[in-house]
C-alpha atoms as a printed R data frame, in Angstrom:
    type eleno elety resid chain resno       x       y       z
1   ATOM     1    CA   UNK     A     1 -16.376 -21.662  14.197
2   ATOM     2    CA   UNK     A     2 -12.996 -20.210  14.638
3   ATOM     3    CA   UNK     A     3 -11.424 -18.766  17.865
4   ATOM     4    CA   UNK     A     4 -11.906 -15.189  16.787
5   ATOM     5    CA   UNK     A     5 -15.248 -15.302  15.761
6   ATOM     6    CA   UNK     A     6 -16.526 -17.286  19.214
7   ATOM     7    CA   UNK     A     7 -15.463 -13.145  20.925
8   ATOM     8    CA   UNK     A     8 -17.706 -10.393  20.572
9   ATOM     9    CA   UNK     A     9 -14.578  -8.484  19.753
10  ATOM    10    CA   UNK     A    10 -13.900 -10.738  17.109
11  ATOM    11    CA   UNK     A    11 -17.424 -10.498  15.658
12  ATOM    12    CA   UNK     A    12 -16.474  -6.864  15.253
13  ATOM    13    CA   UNK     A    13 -13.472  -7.951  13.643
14  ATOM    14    CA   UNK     A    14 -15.333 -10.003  11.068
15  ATOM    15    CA   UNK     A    15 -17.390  -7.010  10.410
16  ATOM    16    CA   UNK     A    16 -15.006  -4.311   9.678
17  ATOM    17    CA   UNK     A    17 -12.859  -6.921   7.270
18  ATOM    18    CA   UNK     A    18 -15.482  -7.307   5.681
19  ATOM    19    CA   UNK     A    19 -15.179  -4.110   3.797
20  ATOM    20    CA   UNK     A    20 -12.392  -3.857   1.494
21  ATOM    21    CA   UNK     A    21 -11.562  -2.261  -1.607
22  ATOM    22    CA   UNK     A    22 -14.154  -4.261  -3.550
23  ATOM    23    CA   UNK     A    23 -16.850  -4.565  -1.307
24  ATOM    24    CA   UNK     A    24 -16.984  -0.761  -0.213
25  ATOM    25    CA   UNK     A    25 -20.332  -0.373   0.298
26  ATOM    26    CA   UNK     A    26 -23.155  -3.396   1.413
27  ATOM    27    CA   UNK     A    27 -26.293  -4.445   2.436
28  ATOM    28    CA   UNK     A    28 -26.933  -6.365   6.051
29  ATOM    29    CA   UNK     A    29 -27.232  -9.612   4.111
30  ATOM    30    CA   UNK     A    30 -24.369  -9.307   2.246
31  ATOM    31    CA   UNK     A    31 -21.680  -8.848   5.223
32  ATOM    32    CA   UNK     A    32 -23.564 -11.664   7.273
33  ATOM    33    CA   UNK     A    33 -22.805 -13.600   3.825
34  ATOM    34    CA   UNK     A    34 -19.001 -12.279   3.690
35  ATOM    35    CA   UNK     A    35 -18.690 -12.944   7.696
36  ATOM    36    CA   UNK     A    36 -20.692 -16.295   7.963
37  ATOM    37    CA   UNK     A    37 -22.226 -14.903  11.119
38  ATOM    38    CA   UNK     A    38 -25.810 -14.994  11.447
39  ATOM    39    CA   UNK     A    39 -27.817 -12.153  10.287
40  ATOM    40    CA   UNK     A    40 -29.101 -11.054  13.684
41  ATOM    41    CA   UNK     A    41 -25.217 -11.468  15.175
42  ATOM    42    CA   UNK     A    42 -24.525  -8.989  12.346
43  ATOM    43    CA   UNK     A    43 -27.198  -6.366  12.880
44  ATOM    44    CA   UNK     A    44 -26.480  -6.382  16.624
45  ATOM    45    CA   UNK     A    45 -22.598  -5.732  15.846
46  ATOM    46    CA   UNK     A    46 -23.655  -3.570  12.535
47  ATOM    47    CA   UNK     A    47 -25.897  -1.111  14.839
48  ATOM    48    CA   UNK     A    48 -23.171  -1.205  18.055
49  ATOM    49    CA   UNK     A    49 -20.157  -0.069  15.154
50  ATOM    50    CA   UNK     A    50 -22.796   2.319  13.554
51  ATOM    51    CA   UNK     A    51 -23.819   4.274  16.892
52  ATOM    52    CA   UNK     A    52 -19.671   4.690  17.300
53  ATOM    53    CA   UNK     A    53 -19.346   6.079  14.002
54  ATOM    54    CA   UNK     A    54 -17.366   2.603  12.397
55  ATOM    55    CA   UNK     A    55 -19.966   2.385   9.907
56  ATOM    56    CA   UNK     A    56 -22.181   4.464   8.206
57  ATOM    57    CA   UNK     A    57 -25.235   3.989   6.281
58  ATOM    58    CA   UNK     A    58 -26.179   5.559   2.662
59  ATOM    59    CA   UNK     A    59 -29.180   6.653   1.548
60  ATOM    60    CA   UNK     A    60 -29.468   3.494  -0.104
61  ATOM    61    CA   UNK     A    61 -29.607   1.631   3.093
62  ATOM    62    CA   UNK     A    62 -25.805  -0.200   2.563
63  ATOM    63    CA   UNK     A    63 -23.508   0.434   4.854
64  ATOM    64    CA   UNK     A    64 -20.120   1.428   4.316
65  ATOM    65    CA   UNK     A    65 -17.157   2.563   6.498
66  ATOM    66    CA   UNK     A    66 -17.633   5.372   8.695
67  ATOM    67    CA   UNK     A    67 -15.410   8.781   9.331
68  ATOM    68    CA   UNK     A    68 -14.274   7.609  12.816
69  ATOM    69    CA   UNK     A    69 -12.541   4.892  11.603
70  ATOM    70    CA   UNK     A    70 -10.420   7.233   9.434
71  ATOM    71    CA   UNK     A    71  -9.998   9.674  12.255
72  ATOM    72    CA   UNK     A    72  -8.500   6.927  14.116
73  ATOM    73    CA   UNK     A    73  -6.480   5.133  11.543
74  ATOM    74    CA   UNK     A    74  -4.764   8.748  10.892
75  ATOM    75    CA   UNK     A    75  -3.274   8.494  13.924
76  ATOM    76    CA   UNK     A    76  -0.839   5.504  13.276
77  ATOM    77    CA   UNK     A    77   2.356   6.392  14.737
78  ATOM    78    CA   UNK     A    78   4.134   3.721  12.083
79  ATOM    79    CA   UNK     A    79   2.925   6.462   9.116
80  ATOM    80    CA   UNK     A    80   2.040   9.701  10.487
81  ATOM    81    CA   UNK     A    81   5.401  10.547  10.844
82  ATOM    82    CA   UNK     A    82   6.284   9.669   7.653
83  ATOM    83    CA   UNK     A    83   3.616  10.931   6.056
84  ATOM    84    CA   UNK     A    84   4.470  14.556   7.399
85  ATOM    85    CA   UNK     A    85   7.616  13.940   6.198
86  ATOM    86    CA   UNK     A    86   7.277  12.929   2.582
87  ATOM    87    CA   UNK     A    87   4.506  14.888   1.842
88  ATOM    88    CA   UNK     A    88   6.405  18.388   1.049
89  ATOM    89    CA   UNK     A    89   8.853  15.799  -1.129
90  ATOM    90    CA   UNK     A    90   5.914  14.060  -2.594
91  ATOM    91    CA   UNK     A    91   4.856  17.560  -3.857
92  ATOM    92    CA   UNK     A    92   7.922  18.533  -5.153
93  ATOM    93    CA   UNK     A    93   8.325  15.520  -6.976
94  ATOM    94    CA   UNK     A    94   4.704  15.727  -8.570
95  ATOM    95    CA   UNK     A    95   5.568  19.453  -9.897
96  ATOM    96    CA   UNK     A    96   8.842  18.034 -11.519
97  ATOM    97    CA   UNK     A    97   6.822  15.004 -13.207
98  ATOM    98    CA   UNK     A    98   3.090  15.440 -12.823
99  ATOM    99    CA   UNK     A    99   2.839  12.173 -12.626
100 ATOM   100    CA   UNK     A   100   1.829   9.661 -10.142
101 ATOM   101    CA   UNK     A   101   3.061   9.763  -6.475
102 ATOM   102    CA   UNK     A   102   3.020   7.214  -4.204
103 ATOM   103    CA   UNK     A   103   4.472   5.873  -0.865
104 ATOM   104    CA   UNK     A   104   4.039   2.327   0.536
105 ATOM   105    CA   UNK     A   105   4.815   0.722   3.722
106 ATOM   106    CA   UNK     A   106   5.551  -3.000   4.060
107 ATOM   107    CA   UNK     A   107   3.355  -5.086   6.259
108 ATOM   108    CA   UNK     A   108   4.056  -8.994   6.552
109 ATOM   109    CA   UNK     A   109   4.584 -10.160   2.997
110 ATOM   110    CA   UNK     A   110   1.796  -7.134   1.735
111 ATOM   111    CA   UNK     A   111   2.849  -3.653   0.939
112 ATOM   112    CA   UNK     A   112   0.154  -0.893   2.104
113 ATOM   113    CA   UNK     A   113   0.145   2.969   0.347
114 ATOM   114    CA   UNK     A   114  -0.082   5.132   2.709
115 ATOM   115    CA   UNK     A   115  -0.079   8.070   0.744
116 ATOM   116    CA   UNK     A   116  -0.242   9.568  -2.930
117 ATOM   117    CA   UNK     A   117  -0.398  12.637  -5.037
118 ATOM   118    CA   UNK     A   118  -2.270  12.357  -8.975
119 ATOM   119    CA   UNK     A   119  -3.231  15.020 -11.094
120 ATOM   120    CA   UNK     A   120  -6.465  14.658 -13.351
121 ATOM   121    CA   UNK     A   121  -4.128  13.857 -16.084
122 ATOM   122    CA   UNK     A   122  -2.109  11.066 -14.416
123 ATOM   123    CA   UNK     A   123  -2.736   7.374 -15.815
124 ATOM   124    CA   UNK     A   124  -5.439   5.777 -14.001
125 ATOM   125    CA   UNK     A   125  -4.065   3.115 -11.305
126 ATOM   126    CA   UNK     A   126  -5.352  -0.003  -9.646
127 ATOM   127    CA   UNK     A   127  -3.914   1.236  -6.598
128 ATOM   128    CA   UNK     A   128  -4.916   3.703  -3.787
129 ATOM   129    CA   UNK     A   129  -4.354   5.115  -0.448
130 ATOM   130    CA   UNK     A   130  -5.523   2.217   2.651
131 ATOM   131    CA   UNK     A   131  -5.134  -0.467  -0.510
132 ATOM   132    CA   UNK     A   132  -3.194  -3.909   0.014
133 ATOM   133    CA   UNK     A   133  -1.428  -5.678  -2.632
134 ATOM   134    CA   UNK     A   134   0.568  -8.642  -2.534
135 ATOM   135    CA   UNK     A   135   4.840  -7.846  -2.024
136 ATOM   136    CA   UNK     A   136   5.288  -9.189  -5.312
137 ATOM   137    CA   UNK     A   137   2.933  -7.567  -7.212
138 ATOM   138    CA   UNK     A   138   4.338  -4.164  -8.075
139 ATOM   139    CA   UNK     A   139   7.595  -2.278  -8.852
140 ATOM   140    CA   UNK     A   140   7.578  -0.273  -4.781
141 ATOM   141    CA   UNK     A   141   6.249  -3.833  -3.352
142 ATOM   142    CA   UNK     A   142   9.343  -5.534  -5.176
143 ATOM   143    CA   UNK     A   143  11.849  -2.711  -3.946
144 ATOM   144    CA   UNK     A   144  10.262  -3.493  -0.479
145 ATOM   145    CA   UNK     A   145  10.753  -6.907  -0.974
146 ATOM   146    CA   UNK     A   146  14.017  -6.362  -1.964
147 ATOM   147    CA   UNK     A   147  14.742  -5.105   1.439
148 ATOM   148    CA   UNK     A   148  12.809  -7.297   3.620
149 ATOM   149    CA   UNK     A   149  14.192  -9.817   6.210
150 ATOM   150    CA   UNK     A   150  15.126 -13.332   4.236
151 ATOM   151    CA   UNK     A   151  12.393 -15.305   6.155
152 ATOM   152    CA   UNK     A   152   9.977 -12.655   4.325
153 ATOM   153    CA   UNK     A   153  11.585 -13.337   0.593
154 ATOM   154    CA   UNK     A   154  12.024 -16.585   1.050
155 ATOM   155    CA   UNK     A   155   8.343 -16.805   2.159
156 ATOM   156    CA   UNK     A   156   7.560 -14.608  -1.195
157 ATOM   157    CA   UNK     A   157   9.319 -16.455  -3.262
158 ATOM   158    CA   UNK     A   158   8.525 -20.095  -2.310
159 ATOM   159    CA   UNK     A   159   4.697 -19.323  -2.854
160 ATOM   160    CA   UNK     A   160   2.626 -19.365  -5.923
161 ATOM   161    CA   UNK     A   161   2.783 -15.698  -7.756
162 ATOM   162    CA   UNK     A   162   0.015 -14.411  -9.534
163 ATOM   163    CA   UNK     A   163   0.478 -13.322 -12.809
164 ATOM   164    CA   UNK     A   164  -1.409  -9.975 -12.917
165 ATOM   165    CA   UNK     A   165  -0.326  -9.151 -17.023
166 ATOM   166    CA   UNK     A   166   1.745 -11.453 -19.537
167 ATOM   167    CA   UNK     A   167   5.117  -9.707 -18.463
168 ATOM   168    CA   UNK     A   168   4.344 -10.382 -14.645
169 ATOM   169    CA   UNK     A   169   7.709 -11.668 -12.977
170 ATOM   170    CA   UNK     A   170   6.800 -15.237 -11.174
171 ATOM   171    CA   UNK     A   171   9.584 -17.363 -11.586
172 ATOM   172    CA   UNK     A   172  11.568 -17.635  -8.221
173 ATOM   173    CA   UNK     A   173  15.094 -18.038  -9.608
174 ATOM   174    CA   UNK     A   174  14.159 -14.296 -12.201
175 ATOM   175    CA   UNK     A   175  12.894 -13.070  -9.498
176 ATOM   176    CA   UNK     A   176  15.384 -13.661  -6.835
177 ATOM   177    CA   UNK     A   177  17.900 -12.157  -9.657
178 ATOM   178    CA   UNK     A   178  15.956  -9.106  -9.998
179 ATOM   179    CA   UNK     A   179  15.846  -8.750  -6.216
180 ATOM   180    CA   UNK     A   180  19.716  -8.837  -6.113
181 ATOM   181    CA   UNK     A   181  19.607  -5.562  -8.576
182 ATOM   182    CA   UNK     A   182  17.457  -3.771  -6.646
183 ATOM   183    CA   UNK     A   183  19.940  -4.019  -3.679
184 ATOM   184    CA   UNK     A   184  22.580  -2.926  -6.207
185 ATOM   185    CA   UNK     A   185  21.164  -0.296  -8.676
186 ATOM   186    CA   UNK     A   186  18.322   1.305  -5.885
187 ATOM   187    CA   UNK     A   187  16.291   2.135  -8.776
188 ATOM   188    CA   UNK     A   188  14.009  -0.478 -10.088
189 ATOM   189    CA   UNK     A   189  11.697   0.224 -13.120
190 ATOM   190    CA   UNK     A   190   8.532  -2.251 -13.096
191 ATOM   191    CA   UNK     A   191   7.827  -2.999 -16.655
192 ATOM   192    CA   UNK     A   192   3.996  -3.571 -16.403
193 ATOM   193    CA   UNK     A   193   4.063  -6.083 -13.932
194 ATOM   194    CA   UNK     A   194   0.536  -5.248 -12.294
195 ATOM   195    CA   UNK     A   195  -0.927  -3.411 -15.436
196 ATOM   196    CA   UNK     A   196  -0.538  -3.551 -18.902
197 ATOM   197    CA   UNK     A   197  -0.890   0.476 -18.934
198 ATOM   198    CA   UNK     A   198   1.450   1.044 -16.336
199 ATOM   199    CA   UNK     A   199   5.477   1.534 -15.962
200 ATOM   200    CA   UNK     A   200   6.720   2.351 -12.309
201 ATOM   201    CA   UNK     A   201   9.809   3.782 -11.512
202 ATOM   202    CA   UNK     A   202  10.606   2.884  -7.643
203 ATOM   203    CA   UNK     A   203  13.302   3.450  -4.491
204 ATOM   204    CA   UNK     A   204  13.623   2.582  -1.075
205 ATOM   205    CA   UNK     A   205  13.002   5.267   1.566
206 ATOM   206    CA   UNK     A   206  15.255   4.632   4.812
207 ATOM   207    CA   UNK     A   207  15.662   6.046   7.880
208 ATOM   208    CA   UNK     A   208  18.482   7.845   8.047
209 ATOM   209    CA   UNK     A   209  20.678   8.201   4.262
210 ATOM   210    CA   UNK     A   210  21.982   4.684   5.605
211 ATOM   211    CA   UNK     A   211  18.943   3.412   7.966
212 ATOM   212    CA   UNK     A   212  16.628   0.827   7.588
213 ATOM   213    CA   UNK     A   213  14.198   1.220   4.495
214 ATOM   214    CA   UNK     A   214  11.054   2.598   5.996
215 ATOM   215    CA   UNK     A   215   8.664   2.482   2.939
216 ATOM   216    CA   UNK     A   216   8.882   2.606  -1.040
217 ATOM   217    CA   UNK     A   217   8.502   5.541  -3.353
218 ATOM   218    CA   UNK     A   218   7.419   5.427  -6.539
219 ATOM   219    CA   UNK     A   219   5.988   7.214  -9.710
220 ATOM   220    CA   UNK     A   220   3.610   5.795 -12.243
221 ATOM   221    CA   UNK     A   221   3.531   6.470 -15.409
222 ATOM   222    CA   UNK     A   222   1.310   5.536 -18.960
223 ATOM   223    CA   UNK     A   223   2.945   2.686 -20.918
224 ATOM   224    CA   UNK     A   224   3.151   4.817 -23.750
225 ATOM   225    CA   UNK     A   225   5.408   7.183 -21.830
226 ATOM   226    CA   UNK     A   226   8.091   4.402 -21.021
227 ATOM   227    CA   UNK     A   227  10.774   6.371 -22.590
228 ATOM   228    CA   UNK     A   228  10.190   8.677 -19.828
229 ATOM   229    CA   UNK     A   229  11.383   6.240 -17.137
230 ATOM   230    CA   UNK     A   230  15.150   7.100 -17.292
231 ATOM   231    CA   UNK     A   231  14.890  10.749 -16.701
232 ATOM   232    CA   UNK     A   232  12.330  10.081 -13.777
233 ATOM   233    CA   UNK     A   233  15.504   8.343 -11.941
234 ATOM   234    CA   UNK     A   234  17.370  11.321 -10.526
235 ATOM   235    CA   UNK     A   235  14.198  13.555  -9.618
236 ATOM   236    CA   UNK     A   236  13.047   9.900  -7.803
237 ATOM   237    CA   UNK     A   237  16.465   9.935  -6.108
238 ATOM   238    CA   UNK     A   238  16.340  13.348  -4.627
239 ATOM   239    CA   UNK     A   239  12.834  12.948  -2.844
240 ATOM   240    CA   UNK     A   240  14.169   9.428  -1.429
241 ATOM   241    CA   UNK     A   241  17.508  11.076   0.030
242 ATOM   242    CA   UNK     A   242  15.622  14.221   1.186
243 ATOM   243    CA   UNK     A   243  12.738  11.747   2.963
244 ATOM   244    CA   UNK     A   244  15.292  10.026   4.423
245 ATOM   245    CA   UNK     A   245  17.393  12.527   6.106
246 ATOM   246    CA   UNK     A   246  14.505  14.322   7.420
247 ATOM   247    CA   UNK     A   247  12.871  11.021   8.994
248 ATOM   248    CA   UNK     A   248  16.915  10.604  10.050
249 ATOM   249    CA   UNK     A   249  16.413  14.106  11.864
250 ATOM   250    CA   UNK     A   250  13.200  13.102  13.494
251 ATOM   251    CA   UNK     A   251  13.862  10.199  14.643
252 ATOM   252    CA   UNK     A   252  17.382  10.487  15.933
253 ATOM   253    CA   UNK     A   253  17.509  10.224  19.868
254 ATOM   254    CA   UNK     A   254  18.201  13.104  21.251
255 ATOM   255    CA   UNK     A   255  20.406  13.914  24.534
């Protein structure tokens, strides 16, 4: 039994990681399954999240995450102020394109979106607000990559790669390279790396014109509008600037 299951705060733990992107929605049994704690450890800790508001139950009797959790997660000082602050740019950047919006965060060697903007038109993505994906895997993870400490790339790059499509980047020396033009070029164009009917046009956001990079923008676009990806570059750039002297303004210590 591990260390952070043997605490009844790590039983909660257990239970709340339990739901992810494809398990959004199950049964008792089936999180006692996912956990490995024993089924009446997990209705105990089910019905103790469930009177919070952590989980909720459908009318089909699975259970599912629960408002309060959002309501709480909202609150994340690392993104609420950068949400507030992209957003308006976000917006302005969908009515130029009408295309896919979206703005990741880097945690550890995962990148997190935080945030995105699709019309009903928009290509259909893997991806989606609160989802993880491995740094490597797409074009705003590689930009963050890109600018991550060199324990973190090295880290990246020394482990196996998963090759989501046939034209999925995994060799460490290519990838390394491609890295290196990131830094340089600050536009990076992700050539269906995570999805064969995707082409992502990406950019660091920083703090500051000349800060840190905060988080990854990045529009998504249908394969069969790749030709599209070159004139997406300078709207891409002006959202990234503007995002980054307004988090510059907020964040700047005053007197």
């Amino acid at each position: 039994m591990s260390t952070t299951r043997s605490t009844a705060a790590g039983k909660v733990l257990e239970v709340l990681a339990a739901f992810d992107r494809e398990h959004p929605s199950q049964t008792l049994s089936e999180i006692a399954q996912r956990t490995g704690l024993a089924l009446s450890t997990t209705h105990r800790v089910v019905a103790e999240l469930a009177d919070w508001g952590a989980l909720e139950r459908g009318e089909d009797g699975a259970w599912h995450v629960g408002l309060r959790l959002w309501e709480i997660a909202a609150g994340c000082p690392r993104t609420q102020i950068l949400r507030d602050v992209a957003l308006p740019f976000m917006q302005d950047l969908y009515e130029a394109t009408h295309e896919n919006v979206q703005l990741a965060v880097r945690e550890g060697t995962e990148l997190v979106f935080v945030e995105r903007i699709a019309g009903h038109r928009s290509v259909e993505l893997l991806t989606s607000v609160g989802t993880r994906f491995p740094i490597g895997s797409t074009g705003m993870g590689r930009v963050l990559l890109a600018h991550a400490p060199v324990d973190i790339q090295d880290e990246v790059l020394q482990a196996p790669m998963r090759a989501w499509t046939p034209h999925t980047v995994t060799d460490p020396k290519t990838l390394r390279a491609q890295l290196d033009r990131i830094r340089r070029e600050q536009v990076f164009v992700s050539d269906r790396q995570l999805s064969e009917s995707t082409v992502a046009v990406a950019a660091p956001v920083r703090t500051g014109r000349s800060g840190p990079v905060s988080a990854a923008l990045g529009i998504v676009i249908a394969t069969r509008s790749a030709n599209r990806a070159r004139g997406l570059r300078e709207p891409l750039l002006r959202a990234v600037h503007g995002i980054s002297d307004e988090l510059g303004r907020r964040t700047r210590p005053t007197d």
